[in-house]
C-alpha positions in Angstrom: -122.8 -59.4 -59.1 -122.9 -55.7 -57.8 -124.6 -55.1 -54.5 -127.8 -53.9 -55.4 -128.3 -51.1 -53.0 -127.8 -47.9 -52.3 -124.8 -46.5 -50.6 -124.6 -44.3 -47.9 -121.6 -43.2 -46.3 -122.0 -46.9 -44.1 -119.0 -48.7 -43.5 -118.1 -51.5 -46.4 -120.0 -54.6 -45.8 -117.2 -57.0 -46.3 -115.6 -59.5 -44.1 -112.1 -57.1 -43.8 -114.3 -54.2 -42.7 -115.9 -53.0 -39.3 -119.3 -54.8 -38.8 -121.1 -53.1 -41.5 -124.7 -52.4 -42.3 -126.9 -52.6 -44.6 -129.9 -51.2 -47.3 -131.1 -53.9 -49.6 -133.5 -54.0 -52.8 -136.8 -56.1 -51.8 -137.4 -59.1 -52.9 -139.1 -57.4 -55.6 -137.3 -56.9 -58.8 -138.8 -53.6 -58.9 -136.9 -52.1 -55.8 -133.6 -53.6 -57.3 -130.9 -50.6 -57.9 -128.8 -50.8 -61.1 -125.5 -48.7 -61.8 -125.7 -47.1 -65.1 -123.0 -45.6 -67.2 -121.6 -42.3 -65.8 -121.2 -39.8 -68.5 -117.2 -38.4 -68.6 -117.2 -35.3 -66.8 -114.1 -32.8 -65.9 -112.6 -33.8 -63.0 -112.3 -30.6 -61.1 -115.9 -31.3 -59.9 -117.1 -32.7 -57.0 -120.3 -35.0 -57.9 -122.8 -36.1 -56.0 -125.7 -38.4 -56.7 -128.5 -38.0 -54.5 -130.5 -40.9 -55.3 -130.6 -43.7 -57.9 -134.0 -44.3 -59.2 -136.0 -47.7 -58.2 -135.5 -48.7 -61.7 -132.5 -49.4 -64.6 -130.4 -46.0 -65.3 -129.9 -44.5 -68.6 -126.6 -42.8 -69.3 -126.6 -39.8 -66.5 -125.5 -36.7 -66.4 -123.7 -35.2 -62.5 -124.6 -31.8 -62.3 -123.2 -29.3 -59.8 -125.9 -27.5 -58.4 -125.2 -24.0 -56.6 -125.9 -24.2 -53.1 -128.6 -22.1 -51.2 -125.6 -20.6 -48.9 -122.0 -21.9 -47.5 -124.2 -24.3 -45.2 -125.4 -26.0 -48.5 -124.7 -28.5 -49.7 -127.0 -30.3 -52.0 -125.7 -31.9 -55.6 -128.5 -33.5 -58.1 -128.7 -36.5 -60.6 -130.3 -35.4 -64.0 -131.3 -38.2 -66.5 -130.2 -36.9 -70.2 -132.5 -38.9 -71.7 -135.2 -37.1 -69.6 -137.6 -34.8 -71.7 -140.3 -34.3 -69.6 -140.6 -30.8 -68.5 -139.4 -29.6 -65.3 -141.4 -27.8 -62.5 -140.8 -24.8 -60.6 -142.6 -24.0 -57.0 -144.8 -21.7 -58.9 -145.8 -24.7 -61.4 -147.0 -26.9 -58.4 -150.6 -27.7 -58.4 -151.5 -28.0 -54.6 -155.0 -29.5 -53.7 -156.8 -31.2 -50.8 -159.4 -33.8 -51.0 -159.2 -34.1 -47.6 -160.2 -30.9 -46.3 -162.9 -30.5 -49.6 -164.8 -33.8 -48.9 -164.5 -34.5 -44.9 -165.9 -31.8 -42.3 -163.8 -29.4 -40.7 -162.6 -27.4 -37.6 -165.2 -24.7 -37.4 -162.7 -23.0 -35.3 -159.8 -20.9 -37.4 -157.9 -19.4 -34.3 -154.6 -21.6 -34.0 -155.3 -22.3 -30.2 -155.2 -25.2 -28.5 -158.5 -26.6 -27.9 -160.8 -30.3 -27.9 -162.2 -30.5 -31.1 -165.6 -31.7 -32.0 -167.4 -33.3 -35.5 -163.9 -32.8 -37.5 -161.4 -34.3 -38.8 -158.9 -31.1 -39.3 -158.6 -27.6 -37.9 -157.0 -24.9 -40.4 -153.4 -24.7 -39.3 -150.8 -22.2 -40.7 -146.8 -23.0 -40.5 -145.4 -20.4 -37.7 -142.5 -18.6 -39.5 -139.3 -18.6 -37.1 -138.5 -14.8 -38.5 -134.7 -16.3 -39.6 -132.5 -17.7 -42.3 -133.6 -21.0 -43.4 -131.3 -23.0 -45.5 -131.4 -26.5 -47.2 -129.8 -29.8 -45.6 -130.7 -32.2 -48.0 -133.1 -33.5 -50.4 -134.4 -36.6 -52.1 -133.6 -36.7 -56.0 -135.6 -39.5 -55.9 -138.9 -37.7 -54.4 -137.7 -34.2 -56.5 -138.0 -36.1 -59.5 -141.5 -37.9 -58.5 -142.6 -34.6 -58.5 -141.3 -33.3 -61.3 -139.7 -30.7 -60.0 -136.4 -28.6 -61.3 -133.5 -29.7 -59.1 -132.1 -25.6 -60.1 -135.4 -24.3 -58.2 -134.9 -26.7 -55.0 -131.9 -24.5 -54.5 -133.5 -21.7 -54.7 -133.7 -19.7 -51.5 -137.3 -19.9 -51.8 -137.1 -23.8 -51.3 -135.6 -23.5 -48.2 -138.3 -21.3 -46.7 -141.1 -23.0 -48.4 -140.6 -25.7 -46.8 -139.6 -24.6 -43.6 -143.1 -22.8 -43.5 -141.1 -19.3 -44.0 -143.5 -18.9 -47.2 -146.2 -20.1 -48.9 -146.0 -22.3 -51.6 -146.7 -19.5 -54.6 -149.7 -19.3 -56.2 -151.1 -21.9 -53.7 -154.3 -21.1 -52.3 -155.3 -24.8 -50.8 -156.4 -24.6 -46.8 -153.1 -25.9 -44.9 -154.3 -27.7 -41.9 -153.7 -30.2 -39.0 -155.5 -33.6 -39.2 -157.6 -34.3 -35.6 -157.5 -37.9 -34.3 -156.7 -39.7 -31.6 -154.8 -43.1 -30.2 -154.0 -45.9 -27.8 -150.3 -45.0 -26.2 -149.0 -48.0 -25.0 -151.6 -49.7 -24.4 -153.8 -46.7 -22.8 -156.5 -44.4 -24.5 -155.0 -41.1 -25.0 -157.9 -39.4 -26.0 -157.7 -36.3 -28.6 -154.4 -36.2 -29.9 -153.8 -34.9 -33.7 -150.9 -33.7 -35.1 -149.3 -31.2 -32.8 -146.3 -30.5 -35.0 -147.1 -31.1 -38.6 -149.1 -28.9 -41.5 -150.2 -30.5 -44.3 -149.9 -28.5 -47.0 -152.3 -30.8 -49.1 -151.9 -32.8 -52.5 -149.6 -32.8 -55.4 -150.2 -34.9 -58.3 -147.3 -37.2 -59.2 -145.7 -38.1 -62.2 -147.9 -41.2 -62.6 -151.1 -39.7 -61.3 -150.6 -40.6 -58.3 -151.4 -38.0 -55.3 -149.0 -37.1 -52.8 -150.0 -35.3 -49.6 -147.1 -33.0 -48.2 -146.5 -32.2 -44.4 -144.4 -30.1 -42.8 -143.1 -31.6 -39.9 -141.6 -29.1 -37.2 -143.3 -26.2 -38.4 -144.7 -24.8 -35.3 -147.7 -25.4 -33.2 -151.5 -26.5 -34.1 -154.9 -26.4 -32.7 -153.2 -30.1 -31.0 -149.9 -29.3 -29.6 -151.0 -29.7 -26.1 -148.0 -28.5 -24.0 -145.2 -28.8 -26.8 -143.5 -26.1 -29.0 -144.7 -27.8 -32.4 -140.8 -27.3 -33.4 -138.2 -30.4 -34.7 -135.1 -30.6 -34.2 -132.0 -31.3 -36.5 -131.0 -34.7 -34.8 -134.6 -36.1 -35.0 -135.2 -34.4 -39.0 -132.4 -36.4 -39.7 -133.3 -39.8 -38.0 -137.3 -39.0 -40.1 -135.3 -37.9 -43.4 -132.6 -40.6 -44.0 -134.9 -43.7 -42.0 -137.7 -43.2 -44.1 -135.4 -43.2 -47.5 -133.8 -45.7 -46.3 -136.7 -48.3 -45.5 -138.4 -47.7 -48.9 -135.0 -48.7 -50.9 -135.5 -52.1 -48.6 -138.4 -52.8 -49.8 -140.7 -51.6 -46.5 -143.8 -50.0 -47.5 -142.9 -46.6 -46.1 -143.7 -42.6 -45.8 -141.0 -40.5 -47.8 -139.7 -37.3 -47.6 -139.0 -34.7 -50.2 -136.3 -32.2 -48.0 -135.0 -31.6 -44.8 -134.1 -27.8 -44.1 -132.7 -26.0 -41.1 -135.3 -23.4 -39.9 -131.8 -20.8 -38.7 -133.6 -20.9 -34.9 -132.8 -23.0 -31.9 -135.4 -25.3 -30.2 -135.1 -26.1 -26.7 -135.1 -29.9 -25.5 -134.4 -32.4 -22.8 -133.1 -35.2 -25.3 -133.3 -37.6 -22.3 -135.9 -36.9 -20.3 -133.1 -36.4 -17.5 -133.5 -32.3 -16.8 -130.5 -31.8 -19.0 -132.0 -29.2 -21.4 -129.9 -27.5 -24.3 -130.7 -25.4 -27.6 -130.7 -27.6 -30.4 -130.6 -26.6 -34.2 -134.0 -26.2 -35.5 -135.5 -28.5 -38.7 -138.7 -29.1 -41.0 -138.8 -32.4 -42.8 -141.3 -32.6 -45.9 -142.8 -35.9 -45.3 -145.1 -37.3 -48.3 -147.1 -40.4 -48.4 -150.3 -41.4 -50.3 -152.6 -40.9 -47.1 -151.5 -39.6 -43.2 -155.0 -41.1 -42.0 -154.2 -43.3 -39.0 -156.2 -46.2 -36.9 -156.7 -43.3 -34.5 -158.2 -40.9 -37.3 -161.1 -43.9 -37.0 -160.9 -44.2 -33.2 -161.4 -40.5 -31.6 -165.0 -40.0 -33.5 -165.9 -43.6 -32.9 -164.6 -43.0 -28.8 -166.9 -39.8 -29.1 -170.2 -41.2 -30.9 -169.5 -39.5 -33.8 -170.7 -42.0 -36.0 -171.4 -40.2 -39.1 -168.0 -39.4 -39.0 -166.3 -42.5 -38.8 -168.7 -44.0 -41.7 -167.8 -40.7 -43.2 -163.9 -41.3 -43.3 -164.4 -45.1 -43.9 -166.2 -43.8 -47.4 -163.4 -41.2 -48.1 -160.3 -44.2 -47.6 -162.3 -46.6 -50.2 -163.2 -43.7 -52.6 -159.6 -42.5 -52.6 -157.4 -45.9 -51.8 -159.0 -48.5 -52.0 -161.4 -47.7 -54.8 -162.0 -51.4 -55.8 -164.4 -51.9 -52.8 -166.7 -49.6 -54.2 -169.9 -51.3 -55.1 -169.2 -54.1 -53.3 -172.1 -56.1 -50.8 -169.7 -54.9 -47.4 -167.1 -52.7 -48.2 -166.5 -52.1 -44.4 -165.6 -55.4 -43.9 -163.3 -55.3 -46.9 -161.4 -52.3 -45.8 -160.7 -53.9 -42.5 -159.4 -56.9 -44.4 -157.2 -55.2 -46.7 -155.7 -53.2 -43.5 -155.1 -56.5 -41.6 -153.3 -58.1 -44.8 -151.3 -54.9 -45.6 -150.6 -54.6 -41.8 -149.3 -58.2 -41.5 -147.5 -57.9 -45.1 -145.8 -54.3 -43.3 -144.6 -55.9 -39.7 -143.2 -59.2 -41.5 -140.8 -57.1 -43.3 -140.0 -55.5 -40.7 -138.9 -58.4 -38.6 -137.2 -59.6 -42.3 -134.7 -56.6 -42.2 -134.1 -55.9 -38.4 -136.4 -52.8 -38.1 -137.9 -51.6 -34.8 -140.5 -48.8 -35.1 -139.8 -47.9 -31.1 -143.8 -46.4 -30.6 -146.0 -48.5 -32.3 -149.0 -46.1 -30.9 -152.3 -46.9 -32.6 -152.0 -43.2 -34.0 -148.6 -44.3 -36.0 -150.5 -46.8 -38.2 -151.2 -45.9 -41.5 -154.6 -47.3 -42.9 -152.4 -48.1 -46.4 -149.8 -50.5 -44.0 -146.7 -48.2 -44.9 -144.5 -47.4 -41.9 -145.3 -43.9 -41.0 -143.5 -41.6 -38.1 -139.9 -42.4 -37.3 -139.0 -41.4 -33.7 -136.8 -43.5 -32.0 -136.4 -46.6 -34.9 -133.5 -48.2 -34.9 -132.3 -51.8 -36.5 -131.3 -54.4 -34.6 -127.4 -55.0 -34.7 -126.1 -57.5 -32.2 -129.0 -59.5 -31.9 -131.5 -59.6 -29.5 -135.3 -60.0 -30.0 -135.7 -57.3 -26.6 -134.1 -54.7 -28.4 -136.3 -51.4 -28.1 -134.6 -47.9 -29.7 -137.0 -46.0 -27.3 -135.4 -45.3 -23.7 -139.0 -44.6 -22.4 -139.8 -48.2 -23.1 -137.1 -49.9 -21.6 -138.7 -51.3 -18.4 -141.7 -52.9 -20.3 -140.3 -53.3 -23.7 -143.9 -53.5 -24.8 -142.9 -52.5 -28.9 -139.5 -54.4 -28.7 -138.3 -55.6 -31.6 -140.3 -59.3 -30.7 -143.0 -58.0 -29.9 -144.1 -56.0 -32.7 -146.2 -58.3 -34.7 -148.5 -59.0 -31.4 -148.7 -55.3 -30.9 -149.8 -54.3 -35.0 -152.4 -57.2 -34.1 -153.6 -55.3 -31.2 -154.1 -52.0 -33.0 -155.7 -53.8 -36.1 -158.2 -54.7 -33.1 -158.6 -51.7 -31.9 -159.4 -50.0 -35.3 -161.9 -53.3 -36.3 -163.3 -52.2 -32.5 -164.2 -48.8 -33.8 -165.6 -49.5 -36.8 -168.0 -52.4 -34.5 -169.0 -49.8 -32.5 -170.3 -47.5 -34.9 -172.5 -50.2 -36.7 -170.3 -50.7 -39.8 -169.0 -54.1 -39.6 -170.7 -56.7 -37.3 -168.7 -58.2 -34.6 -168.4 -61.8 -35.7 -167.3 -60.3 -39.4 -164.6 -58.4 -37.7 -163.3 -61.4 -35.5 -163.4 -64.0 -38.1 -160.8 -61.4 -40.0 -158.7 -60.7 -36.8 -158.5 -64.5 -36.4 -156.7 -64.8 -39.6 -154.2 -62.8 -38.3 -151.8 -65.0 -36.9 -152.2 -67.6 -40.1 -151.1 -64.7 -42.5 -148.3 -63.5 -40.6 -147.0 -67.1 -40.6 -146.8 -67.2 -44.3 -145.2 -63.9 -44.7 -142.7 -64.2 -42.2 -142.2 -68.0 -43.3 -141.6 -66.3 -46.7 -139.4 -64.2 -46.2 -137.4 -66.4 -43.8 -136.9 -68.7 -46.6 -135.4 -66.4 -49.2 -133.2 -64.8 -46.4 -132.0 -68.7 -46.1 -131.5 -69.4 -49.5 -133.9 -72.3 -49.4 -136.8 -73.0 -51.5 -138.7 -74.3 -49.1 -138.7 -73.4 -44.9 -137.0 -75.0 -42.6 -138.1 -74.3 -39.3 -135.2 -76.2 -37.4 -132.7 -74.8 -39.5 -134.4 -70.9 -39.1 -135.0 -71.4 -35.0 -131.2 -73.1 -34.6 -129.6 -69.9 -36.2 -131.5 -67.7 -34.7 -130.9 -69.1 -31.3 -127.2 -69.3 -32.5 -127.2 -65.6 -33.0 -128.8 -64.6 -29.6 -126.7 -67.1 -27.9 -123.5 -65.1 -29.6 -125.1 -61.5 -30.3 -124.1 -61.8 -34.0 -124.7 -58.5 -36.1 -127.8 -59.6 -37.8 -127.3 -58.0 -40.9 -124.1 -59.1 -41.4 -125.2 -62.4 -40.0 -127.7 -62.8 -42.8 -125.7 -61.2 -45.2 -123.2 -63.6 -45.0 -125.0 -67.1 -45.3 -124.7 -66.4 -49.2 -120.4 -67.4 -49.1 -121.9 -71.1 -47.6 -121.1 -73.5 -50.4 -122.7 -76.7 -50.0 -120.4 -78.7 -52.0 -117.7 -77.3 -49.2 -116.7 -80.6 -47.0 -114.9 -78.9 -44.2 -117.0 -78.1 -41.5 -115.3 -74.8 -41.0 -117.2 -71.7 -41.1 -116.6 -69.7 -44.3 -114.6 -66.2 -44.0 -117.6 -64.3 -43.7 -119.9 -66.0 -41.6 -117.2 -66.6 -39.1 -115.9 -63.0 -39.7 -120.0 -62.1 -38.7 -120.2 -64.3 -35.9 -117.1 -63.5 -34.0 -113.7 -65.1 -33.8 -113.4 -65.4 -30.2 -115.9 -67.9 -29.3 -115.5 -70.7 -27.2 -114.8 -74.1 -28.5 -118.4 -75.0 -27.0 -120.3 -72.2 -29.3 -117.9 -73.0 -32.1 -118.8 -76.1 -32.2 -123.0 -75.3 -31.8 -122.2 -73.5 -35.2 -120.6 -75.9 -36.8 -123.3 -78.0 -36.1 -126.2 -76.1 -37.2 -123.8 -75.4 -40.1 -123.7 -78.9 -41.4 -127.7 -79.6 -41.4 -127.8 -76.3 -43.1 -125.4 -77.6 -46.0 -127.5 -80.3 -46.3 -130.5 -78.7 -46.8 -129.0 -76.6 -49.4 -127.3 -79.7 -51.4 -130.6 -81.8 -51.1 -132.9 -78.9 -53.0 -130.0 -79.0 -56.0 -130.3 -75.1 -56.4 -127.0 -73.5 -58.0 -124.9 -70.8 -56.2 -125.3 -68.5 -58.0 -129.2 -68.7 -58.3 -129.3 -68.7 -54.4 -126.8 -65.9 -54.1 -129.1 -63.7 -55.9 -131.9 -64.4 -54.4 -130.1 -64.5 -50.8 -128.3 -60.4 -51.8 -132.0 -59.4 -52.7 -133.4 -60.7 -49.2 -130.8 -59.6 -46.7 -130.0 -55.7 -46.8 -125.9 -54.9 -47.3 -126.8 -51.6 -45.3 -128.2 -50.7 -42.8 -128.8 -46.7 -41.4 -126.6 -47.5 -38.6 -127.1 -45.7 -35.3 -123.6 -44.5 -34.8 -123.3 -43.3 -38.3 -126.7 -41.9 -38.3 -124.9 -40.2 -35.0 -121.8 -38.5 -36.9 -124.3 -37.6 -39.5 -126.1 -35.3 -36.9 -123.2 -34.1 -35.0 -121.4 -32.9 -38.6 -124.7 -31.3 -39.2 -125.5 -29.0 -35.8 -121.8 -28.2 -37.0 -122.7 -27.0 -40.4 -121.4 -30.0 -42.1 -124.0 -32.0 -44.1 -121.8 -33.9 -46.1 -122.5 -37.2 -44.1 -126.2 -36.6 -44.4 -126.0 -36.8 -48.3 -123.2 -39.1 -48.3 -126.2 -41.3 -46.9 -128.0 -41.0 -50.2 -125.8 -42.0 -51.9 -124.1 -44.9 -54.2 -121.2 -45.7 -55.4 -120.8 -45.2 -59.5 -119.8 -48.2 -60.2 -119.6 -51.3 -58.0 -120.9 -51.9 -54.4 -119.1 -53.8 -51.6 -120.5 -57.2 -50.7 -119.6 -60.0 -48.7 -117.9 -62.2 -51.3 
């Protein structure tokens, strides 16, 4: 069976190649990547296929798409069997329920200022006055939005959404969204988004609205001290991590483009005085909702209590529209937040994923992972690991950490919405109490299908994992491997790929510890009866192939400053036909 995921340009995850890395379909069917048959095309092309879509391909069609200039390079996937009719820019429909129903910035100057009684301040992009040209872009997202993959390479793309231009035609109010946040651990006060512009809503193919930001498109009403600019090594971590996490099954933002703005940003990368110029970039992040746990906390910190009930009304109209009507609504946003929260951080610690700055204003009230800074997956393993460097002498959102710190924030937003009389106090801690019982059962969950068992075994899950820290396996590959364990095996010798994961220089002492750990785990297996091949599959669908490895992410952003974006769409893609795997 196929790999199920897509391909990037990742090294082959197979027990002859380097330590390799991973993107996996969820657990749920409906993530699961098929290959379809690739129409016969003449081979002096070059194709590309940006994305495959979350669901079975029909016979497809490469196109070559011109590119916006030499720096270009961006190729598209069109369905044949497709009929429905394509968009242009000037076809989008852009509105905004959230600057039409919630109070505003009275304000219009873009200065920066403490706001008061809003939720948003108008906010315009700040054109950089250069040549903006594309990087990349998501088929997948292109085609959610029914756009013309011909007018995405369009020069008019590129300075759309590098806030060069307006969308045309588009008269909605662009704005930044006010609110505030706990960073680590400490109330921050007014904080906002300092470097994004919504551009507002666009209506999906199914209905479904989208709101579109603009992230590094110059400074807001809440940039404090900073430029409001991105850079291309950061756009790039945004654009590809956020891709990446939604193809393995992690409720996630998603982004439509990532453009070079033409202008150079200057930054201190390490916080060490070193400062260079770095390539400017604008990401076009989408997601059903930005509101965060800090939208709630800055007007409940302030007394602005219409405004918090105000917002809490505006999530359940447009999100979570089945509370409506109900005897305490308030009480059953919170509990849908704490279930989609622990349901978010479980997966999380199911694929290896570290967030880095798990800030109370970088949780999204839908639980979909939302503002990719310094996230990086765990590789050798180590439950310490943190991706952020600021955070390395209290480790406080380390990889281990994490679900105690999303059950802090869910605290702190259930605080806020105590304080302003919508939920009472005992209601609110009777649903944070339940916390830790429903993280149990997720992570238990997902524990179990990464193991192949039908039922969890804690010795068996603690022993490997203590195996793995002891050795500082590659987790993914680690996991990825337990499917080549054959129960019906008699030797006690590690199969090929599990040894080839775990190292073949270990002592006879840690050999043996795995050998050990490997019998009981054979005779788990052979005592629930379950056939190989059954457990295979369900093993491939719970432990990711590929991961968006640092070092490749790395080469990805040093070929780009360089003008090369080859390696950033060789990340989107996958293969036409069959996908590596450990055998």
């Amino acid at each position: 069976m196929a790999c199920p995921f897509f391909k990037s340009n990742f090294a082959a995850c197979s027990a002859s190649a380097e330590r390799a890395s991973v993107m996996h379909s969820s657990v749920r069917s409906s993530y699961t990547l098929h290959c379809g048959r690739q129409a016969v095309l003449p081979p002096t092309y070059m194709w590309r296929s940006l994305f495959a879509t979350g669901r079975s391909l029909t016979t497809s069609l490469r196109v070559p798409v011109a590119s916006v200039d030499k720096r270009c390079f961006a190729m598209a996937q069109v369905h044949a069997a497709t009929a429905t009719r394509l968009k242009s820019l000037e076809d989008l429909q852009v509105t905004s329920s959230y600057t039409s129903e919630l109070p505003g910035d009275p304000v219009t100057e873009n200065r920066l200022r403490q706001v008061e009684n809003a939720f948003w301040s108008a906010a315009s992009p700040t054109a950089t006055q250069t040549d903006p040209y594309l990087v990349a872009f998501s088929q997948e997202m292109a085609e959610e939005l029914e756009l013309d993959p011909a007018d995405i390479t369009r020069s008019l793309f590129a300075e759309v959404f590098t806030g060069n231009a307006s969308i045309p035609g588009s008269s909605s109010q662009t704005y930044a969204m006010r609110y505030g946040g706990h960073q680590f651990g400490s109330w921050a006060g007014q904080l906002g988004d300092g470097r994004v512009v919504n551009l507002g809503e666009v209506e999906g193919r199914n209905g479904q609205k989208w709101e579109l930001q603009l992230k590094g498109a110059g400074k807001t009403p809440y940039s404090r001290m900073a430029d409001g600019r991105a850079v291309m090594r950061s756009s790039i971590r945004e654009f590809i991590g956020s891709e990446a996490m939604f193809h393995l099954g992690v409720p996630t933002s998603r982004a439509l483009s990532i453009a070079g703005t033409g202008a150079n940003v200057v930054r201190d990368m390490f916080y060490n005085g070193d400062i260079k110029y770095e390539p400017g970039a604008v990401v076009c992040r989408m997601a059903h909702s930005w509101v965060r746990f800090g939208s709630f906390q800055l007007p409940a910190a302030l007394e602005e209590n219409d405004l918090v009930k105000q917002l809490a009304d505006y999530v359940i109209k447009h999100h979570y529209s089945h509370l409506q009507g109900k005897p305490d609504p308030y009480l059953g946003l919170l509990q849908e937040v704490i279930s989609r929260s622990v349901k978010l951080v479980a997966k999380w610690q199911a694929v290896g994923f570290t967030h880095g700055v798990l800030n109370t204003d970088n949780m999204s009230i839908l639980g979909e992972t939302i503002d990719y800074g310094p996230f990086g997956f765990i590789e050798r393993f180590d439950p310490n690991f943190t991706p952020n460097t600021t955070d390395f002498a209290g480790r406080r959102y380390a990889f281990r950490n994490q679900p105690q710190v999303v059950q802090w924030n869910l605290m702190a937003l259930a605080t806020s919405l105590v304080t302003v009389g919508l939920i009472e106090k005992e209601a609110a801690e009777e649903a944070l109490s339940l916390f830790s019982q429903h993280l149990n059962t997720q992570y238990t969950a997902n524990m179990t299908a990464k193991l192949g068992l039908q039922k969890y075994d804690k010795d068996i899950a603690v022993e490997l994992l203590t195996n793995m820290y002891e050795d500082k396996t590659d987790f993914t590959n680690t996991f990825r491997s337990l499917a080549s364990v054959q129960p019906e095996d008699s030797s006690d010798d590690l199969p090929g790929p599990l040894q080839e994961a775990v190292g073949t220089e270990l002592t006879p002492e840690r050999q043996q510890a795995w050998k050990q750990w490997l019998g009981q785990y054979k005779a788990a297996l052979k005592a629930e009866g379950q056939s190989h091949e059954q457990r295979k599959q369900m093993q491939d669908s719970a432990n990711p192939c590929y991961i968006p490895r640092n070092h490749l992410l790395q080469k990805a952003i040093e070929q780009a400053e360089a003008g090369d974006f080859s390696e950033v769409t060789g990340f989107l893609c996958k293969p036409d036909n069959s996908q590596h795997q450990i055998a």
